[in-house]
C-alpha positions, 0 to 999 in steps of 0.5 A, spaced: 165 805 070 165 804 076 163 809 081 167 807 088 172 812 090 179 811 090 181 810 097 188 815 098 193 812 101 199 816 105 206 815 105 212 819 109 215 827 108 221 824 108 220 819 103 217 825 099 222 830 100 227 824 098 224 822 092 224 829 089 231 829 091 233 823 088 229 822 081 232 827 077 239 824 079 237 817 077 233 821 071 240 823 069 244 817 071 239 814 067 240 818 060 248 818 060 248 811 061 243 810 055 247 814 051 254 811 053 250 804 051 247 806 045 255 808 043 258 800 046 253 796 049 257 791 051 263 795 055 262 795 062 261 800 067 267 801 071 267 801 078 267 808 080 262 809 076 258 802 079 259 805 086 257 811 084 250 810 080 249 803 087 249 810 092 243 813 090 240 806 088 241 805 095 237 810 097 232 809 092 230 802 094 229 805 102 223 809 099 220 804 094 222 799 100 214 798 102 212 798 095 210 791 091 216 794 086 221 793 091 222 785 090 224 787 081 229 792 083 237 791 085 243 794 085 248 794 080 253 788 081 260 791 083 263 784 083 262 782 076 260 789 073 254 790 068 254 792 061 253 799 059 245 796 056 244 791 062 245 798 067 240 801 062 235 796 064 236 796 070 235 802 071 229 803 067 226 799 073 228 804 078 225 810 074 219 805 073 219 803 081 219 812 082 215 813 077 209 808 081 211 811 087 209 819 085 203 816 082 201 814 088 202 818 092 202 826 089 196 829 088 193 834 087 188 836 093 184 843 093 187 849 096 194 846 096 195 844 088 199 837 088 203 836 094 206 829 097 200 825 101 203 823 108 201 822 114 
C-alpha cells in the first residue's frame, strides 16, 4: 500500500461548467442511439443527426483536449456516415473520455463537499 499522497491536479471553471453541461447530453445522445443500434445496427445515421450528435462532440473534445484520451476520441464522420453501432462505439469513448475527466478533477474538499478542482 502505498503512503504517497495523491498530487491534486487543477483544470479550469469553464472546463467544469461545460462538462456538466454537456454530460447529460451525450449521456442521452448516448442512450438513443444504443437503442436505435439494438433495433437495426447496421442502418446509418443520417446527417442531421450526425451533425447534430458532432455539435456537442465538438465541444466535448475542447475539454478533454489536454487529456491523454484526447488522441482516442473523433467525431462522427459526415461524409460517409456511421452505423447506428459504430456511433454507439464511438460514443462510449466519449462518455469514457468524460467520465476520466470528472474523475480527475471533482472532489470531494472539506467544507465545500464535491466541487470541481480549478486554478
Amino acid at each position: 500500500m502505498s503512503t504517497r499522497k495523491q498530487q491534486e491536479e487543477f483544470t479550469i471553471k469553464e472546463k467544469g461548467e461545460k462538462h456538466e453541461m454537456l454530460s447529460p447530453m451525450l449521456n442521452a445522445i448516448y442512450n438513443e442511439v444504443k437503442e436505435l443500434s439494438k433495433k437495426k445496427q447496421d442502418d446509418v445515421l443520417n446527417k442531421l443527426k450526425v451533425k447534430m450528435i458532432n455539435r456537442i462532440l465538438e465541444q466535448i473534445k475542447e475539454i478533454v483536449a489536454e487529456e491523454p484520451t484526447a488522441q482516442f476520441i473523433d467525431l462522427l464522420d459526415d461524409e460517409t456516415l456511421p452505423s447506428n453501432s459504430d456511433a454507439v462505439l464511438i460514443l462510449a469513448q466519449f462518455q469514457a473520455a468524460m467520465e476520466q475527466f470528472k474523475d480527475k478533477y471533482y472532489h470531494f474538499k472539506s467544507g465545500f463537499g464535491n466541487i470541481w478542482m480549478t486554478k
